[in-house]
C-alpha positions, -999 to 999 in steps of 0.1 A, spaced: 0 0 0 23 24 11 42 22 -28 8 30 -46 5 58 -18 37 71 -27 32 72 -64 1 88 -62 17 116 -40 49 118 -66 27 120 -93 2 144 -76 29 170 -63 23 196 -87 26 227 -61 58 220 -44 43 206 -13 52 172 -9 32 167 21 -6 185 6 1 160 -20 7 127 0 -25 137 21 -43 141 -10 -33 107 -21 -38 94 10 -75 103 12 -80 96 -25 -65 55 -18 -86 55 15 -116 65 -5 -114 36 -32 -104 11 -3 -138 29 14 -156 16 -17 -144 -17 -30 -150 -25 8 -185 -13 4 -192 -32 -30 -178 -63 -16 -200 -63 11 -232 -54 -10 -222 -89 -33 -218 -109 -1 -252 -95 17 -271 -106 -17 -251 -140 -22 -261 -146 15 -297 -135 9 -298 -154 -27 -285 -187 -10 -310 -183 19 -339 -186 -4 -326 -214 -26 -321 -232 10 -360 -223 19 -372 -234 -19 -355 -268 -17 -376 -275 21 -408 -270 3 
């Protein structure tokens, strides 16, 4: 993790400040990890909810 933050900064530091720039990225990386967490956990809740059902079909 700590590379991709550090490339994003590099890449980012446009201004001179090295530091506004690795904060930047920082909150940018923390914000996709923020998501994909988010997504994944949608696609589990409706895997878990999807094999629930098939699980109450198959008793009746």
């Amino acid at each position: 993790m700590a590379p991709v933050v550090c490339g994003n900064a590099l890449a980012a530091e446009s201004d001179g400040l090295p530091e506004k720039a690795l904060f930047d990225a920082l909150i940018s990386n923390l914000g996709i990890y923020f998501f994909s967490m988010v997504c994944c956990f949608a696609v589990y809740g409706i895997y878990k909810i999807k094999q629930s059902r098939a699980k109450k079909n198959k008793k009746e």
